[in-house]
C-alpha positions as CSV (number, residue, x, y, z in Angstrom):
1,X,-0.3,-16.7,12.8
2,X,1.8,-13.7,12.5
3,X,4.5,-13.4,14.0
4,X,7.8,-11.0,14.3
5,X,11.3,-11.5,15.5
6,X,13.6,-8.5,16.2
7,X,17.0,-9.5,16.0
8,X,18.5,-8.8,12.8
9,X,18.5,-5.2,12.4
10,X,18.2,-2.2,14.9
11,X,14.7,-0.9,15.3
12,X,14.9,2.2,13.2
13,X,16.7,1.0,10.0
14,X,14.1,-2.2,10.5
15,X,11.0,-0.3,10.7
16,X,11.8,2.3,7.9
17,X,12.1,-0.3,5.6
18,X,9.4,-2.0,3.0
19,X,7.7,-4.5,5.3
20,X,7.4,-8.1,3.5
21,X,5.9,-11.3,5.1
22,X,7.1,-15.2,4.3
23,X,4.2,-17.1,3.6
24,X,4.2,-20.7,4.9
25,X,1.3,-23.0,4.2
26,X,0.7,-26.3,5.8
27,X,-1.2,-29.1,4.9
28,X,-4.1,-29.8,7.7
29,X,-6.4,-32.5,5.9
30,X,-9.5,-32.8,8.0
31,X,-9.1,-36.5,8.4
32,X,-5.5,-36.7,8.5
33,X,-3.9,-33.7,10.3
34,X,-0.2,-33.5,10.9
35,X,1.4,-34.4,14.5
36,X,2.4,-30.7,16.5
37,X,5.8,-31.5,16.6
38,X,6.8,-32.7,13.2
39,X,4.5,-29.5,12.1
40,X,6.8,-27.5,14.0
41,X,9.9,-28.9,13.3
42,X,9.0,-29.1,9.2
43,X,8.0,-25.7,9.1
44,X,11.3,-24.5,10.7
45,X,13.2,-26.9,8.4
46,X,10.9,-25.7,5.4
47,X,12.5,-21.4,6.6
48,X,15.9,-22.8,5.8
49,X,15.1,-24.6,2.6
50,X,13.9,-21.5,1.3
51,X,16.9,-19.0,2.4
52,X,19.5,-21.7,0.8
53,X,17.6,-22.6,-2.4
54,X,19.7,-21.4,-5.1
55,X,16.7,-18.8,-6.0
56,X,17.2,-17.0,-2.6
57,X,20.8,-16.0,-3.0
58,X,22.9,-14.7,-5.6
59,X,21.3,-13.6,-8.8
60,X,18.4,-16.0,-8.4
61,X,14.8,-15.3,-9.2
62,X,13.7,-14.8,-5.2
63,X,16.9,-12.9,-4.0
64,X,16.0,-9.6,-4.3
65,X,12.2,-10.4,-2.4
66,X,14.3,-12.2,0.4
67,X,17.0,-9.5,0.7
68,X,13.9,-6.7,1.5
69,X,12.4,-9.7,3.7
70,X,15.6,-10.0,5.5
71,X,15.9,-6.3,5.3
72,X,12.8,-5.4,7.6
73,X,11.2,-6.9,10.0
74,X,11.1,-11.2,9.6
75,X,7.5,-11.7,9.7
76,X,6.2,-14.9,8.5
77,X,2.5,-15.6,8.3
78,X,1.5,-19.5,8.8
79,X,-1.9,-20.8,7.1
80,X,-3.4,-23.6,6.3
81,X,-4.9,-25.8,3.6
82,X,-6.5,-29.3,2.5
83,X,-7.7,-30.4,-0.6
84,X,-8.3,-28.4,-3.2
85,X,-7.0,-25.3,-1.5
86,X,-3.4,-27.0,-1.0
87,X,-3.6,-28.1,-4.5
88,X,-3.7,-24.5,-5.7
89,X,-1.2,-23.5,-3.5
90,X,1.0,-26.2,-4.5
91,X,1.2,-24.8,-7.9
92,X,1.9,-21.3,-7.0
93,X,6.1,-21.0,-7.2
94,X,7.2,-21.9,-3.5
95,X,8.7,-25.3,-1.7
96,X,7.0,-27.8,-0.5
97,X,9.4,-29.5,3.3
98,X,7.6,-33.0,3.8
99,X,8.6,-34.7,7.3
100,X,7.2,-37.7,8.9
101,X,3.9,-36.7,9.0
102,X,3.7,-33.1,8.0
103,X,3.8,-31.0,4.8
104,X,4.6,-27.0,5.0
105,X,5.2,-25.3,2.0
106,X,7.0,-21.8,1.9
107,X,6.8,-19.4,-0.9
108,X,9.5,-16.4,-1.6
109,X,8.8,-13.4,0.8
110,X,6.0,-10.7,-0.4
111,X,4.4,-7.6,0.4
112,X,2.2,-7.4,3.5
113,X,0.0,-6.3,1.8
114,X,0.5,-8.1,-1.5
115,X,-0.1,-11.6,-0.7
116,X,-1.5,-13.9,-4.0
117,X,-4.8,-14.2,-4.2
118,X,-4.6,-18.1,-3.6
119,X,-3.0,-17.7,-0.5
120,X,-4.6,-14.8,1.1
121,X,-8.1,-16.7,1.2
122,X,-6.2,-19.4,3.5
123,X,-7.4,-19.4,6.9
124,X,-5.1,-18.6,9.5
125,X,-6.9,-20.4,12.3
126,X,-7.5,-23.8,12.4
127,X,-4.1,-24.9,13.0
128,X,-4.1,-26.5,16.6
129,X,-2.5,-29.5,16.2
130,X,-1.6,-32.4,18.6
131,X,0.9,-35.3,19.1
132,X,-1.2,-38.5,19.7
133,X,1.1,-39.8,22.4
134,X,1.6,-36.6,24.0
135,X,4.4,-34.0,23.3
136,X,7.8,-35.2,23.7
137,X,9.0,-34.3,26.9
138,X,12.8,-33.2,28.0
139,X,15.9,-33.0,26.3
140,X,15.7,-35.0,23.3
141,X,18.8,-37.1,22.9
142,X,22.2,-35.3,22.0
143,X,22.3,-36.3,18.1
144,X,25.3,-35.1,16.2
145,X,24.7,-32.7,13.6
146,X,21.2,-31.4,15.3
147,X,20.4,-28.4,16.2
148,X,17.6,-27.8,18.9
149,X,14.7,-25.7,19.1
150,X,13.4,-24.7,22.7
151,X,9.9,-23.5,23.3
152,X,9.1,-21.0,26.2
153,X,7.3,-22.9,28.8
154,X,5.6,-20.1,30.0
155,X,3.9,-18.7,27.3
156,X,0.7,-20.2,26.0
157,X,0.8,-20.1,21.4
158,X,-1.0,-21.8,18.8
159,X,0.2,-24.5,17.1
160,X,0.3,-21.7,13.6
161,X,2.5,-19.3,16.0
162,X,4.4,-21.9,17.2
163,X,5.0,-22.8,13.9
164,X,5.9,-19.3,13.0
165,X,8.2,-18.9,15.9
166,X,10.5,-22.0,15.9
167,X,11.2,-21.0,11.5
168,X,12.5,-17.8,13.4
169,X,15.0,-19.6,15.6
170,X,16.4,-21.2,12.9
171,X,16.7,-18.7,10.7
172,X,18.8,-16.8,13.5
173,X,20.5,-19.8,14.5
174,X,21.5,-20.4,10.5
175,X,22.9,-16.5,10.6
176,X,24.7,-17.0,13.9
177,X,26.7,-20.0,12.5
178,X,29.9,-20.0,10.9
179,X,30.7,-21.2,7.3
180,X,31.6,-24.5,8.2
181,X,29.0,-25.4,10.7
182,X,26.6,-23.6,8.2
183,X,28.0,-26.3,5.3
184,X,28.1,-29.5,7.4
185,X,24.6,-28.4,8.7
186,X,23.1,-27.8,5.3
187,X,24.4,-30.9,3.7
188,X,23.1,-33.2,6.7
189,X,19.5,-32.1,6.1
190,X,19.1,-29.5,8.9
191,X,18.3,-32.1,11.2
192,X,16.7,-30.6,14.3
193,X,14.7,-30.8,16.9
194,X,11.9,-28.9,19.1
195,X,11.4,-29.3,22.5
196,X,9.7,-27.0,25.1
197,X,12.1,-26.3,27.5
198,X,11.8,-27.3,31.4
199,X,11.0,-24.3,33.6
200,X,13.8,-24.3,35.5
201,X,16.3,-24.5,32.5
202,X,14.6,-21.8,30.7
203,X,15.7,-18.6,32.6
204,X,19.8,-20.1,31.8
205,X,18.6,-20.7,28.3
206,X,17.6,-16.7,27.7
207,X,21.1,-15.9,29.4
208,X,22.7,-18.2,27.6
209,X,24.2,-15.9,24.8
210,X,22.7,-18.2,22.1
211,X,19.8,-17.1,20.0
212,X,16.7,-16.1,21.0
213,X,13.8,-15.0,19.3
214,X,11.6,-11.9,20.9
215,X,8.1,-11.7,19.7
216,X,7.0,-7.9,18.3
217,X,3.7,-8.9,19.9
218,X,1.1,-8.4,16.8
219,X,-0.4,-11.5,18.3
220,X,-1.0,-13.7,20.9
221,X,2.0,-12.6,23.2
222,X,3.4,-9.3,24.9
223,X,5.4,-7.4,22.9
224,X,9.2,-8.4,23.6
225,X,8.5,-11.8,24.9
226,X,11.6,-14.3,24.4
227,X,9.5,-17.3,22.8
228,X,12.4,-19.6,20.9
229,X,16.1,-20.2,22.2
230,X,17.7,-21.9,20.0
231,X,20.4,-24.4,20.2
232,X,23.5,-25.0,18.3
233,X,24.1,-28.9,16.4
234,X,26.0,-31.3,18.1
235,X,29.2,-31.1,17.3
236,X,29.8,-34.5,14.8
237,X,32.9,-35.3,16.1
């Protein structure tokens, strides 16, 4: 699903510039679907793959496209794909983030309106997923070196928006960090986690002063709605 955060630039210089969308496909086999919360938590892992790969930055071959990503609004579109279709996509230039049960693969940043032709026939619906034994519930347990990702509890998304939504809280908790919380992160993995927050915690999570992610509301929420906080990694020691 489409989806738009608003916290990296101000609104004008955001909106004046070229608008460019990150593609994220994941891998929804009709007999084998992925559970929602390893979808979630690859596709947010599979966002900071793609900003640290050595082709994002520098001189590399997607810095420029993710620089005029960065530079605009940071839409990213989720879709999906089995078979054949994710055997197409697989060989367009991207990244494919495996977790325990999930696959998501994430391609350098293009055009809205310029998406390859082997990705803009992917469907966008389709992607309500489930965990078999129910999604995990609480706060999961303090791990050091992971970050976590808190849902609203309040708003209703699917699983694709979700998916959408949580790569936006960790790409604003990645540019919150400093250098050395950025390295130790980066090295470990980007272990994290993604929880829906309790009710009553969530108001003190908004307030909180850590990141948060409000929706543009193209889709499926109002425009402005805080959907993702997200948390900081435990500190390791």
């Amino acid at each position: 699903m489409t989806s738009d955060a608003t916290d990296l630039r101000p609104p004008g210089a955001r909106d004046a510039a070229p608008q460019f969308v990150l593609p994220l496909v994941a891998r929804v086999e009709k007999t084998d679907p992925p559970h929602r919360t390893d979808a979630l938590e690859t596709a947010a892992r599979a966002v900071l793959v793609l900003l640290t790969d050595e082709r994002s930055v520098g001189d590399g071959a997607w810095a420029r496209a993710v620089r005029d990503w960065q530079d605009a609004r940071i839409r990213k579109v989720v879709r999906r794909a089995r078979g054949a279709e994710w055997r197409r996509a697989e060989r367009l230039p991207g990244i494919t983030v495996t977790g325990g049960t999930a696959e998501v693969r994430v391609f350098p940043p293009v055009p809205l309106d310029g998406w390859p032709k082997e990705l803009a026939k992917l469907q966008v619906s389709g992607t309500e997923l489930e965990d078999p034994a129910g999604p995990p519930g609480g706060a999961p347990e303090p791990v050091p070196g992971r970050a976590v990702l808190w849902l609203n509890p309040g708003l209703e998304m699917s699983t694709g928006k979700e998916m959408a939504q949580v790569g936006h809280g960790a790409q604003l908790l990645w540019s919150a960090m400093d250098e050395l919380v950025r390295t130790s992160w980066q090295e470990a993995g980007f272990p994290l986690a993604v929880r829906t927050a309790p009710p009553a915690d969530w108001p003190a999570l908004v307030a909180s002063g850590r990141p948060v992610v409000r929706d543009a509301g193209f889709t499926e929420v109002a425009p402005g709605s805080c959907t993702v906080v997200a948390d900081f990694p435990v500190p390791t020691g």
